[in-house]
C-alpha positions in Angstrom: 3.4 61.3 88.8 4.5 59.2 91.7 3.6 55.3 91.6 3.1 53.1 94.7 6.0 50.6 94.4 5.1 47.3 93.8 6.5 46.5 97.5 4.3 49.5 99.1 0.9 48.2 97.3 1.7 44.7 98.9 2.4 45.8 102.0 -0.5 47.7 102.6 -2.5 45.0 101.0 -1.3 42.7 103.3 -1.6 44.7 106.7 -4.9 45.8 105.9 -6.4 42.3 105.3 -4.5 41.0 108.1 -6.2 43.5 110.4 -9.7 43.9 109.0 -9.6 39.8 109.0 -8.6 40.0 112.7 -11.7 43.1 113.7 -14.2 40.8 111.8 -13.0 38.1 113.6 -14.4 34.9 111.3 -17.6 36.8 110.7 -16.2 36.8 106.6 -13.9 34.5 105.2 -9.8 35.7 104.9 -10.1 35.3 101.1 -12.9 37.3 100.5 -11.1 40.1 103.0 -8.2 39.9 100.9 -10.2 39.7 97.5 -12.2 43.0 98.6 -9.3 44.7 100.2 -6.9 44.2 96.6 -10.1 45.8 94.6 -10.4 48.8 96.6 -6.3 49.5 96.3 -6.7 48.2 92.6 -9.4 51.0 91.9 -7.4 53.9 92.5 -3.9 52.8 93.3 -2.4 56.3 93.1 -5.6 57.9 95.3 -4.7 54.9 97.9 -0.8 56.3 97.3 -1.6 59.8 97.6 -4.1 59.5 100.9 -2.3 56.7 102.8 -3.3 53.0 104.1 -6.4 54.9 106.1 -8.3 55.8 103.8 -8.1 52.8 101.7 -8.8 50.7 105.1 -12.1 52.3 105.5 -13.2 52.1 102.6 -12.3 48.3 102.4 -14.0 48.2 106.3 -17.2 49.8 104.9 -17.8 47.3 102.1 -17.2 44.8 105.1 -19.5 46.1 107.1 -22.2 46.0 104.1 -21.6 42.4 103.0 -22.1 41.2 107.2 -25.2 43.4 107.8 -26.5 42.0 103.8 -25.8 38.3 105.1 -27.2 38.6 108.1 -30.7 40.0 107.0 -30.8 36.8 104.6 
């Protein structure tokens, strides 16, 4: 069974915050990007591993997408 490396799960974390944070463009804070972004890799690190940073970037995207649209019914 084949592990991300530590390195690999960082990496992606980081490029995926980085560019969801840049699409949303202020609309929801960097921390909360990078807070939802390590919970979807967290969930299923070897699915994220196995699938590649895409899949793990649209799922973190569609959560985004559902906490702007729920904040700006409010």
């Amino acid at each position: 069974m084949n592990h991300p490396a530590k390195g690999d799960t960082k990496q992606s974390w980081a490029l995926i915050s980085e560019t969801l944070s840049a699409e949303l463009e202020g609309r929801v804070p960097p921390d909360l990007v990078a807070d939802l972004v390590r919970a979807v890799l967290d969930e299923s690190r070897q699915a994220a591993h196995d699938r590649g940073v895409e899949p793990t970037m649209r799922e973190a995207r569609a959560r985004l997408e559902r906490f702007v649209r729920a904040r700006s019914s409010m």
